[in-house]
N, C-alpha and C positions, 0 to 999 in steps of 0.2 A: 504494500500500500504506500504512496507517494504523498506526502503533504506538500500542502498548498501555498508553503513558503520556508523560506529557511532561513534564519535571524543569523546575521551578526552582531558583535558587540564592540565599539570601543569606547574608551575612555578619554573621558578629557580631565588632566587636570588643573588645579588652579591654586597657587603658591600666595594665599590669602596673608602672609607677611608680607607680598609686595602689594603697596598701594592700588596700583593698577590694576594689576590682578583681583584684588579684592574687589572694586568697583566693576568688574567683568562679569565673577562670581555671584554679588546680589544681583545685578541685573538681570544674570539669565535665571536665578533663583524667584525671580518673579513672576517666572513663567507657569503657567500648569503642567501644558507638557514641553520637558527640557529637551526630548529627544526630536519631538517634532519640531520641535526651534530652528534645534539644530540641523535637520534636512532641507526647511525651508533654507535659510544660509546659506547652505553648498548649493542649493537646485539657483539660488541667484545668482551666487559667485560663478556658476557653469553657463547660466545665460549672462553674462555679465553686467548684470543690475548693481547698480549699487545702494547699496540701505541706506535708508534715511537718515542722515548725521548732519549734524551742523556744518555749514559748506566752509573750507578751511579754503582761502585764495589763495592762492600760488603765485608769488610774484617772482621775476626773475630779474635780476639787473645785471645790464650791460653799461659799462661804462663810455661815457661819449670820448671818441676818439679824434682828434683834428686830425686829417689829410693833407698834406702839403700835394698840389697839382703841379707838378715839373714835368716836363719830359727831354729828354735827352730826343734831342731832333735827330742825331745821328744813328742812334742804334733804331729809330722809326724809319730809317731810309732802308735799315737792312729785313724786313721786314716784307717789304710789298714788293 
């Protein structure tokens, strides 16, 4: 006789002396079911959704560079 599914189990754990961690740990202990939490999660992170968080801006800086425009007229003759 065949059943009609076959469970895995893994664990997750959470190092509740690190701040972080700990704020992870209530969070998803808030949940009813933590397993199903936790597949919604991965079935977004596979479509690549991303969860609802405080939007973090990304800023990047390039620093302004002056260009001096010269040209060497003779090495432009060797050219064409």
């Amino acid at each position: 006789m065949s059943s009609k599914y076959e469970m895995k189990n893994k664990a997750v754990s959470f190092n509740v002396l690190d701040p972080d961690q700990k704020d992870l740990y209530k969070h998803a202990m808030k949940r009813k079911n933590f397993s199903s939490y936790i597949k919604r999660l991965i079935q977004r992170d596979m479509e690549g959704i991303m969860p609802a968080a405080p939007m973090i801006q990304q800023v990047s800086f390039v620093p302004e560079v002056e260009v001096e425009e010269s040209f060497d007229d003779d090495l432009m003759t060797n050219l064409i």
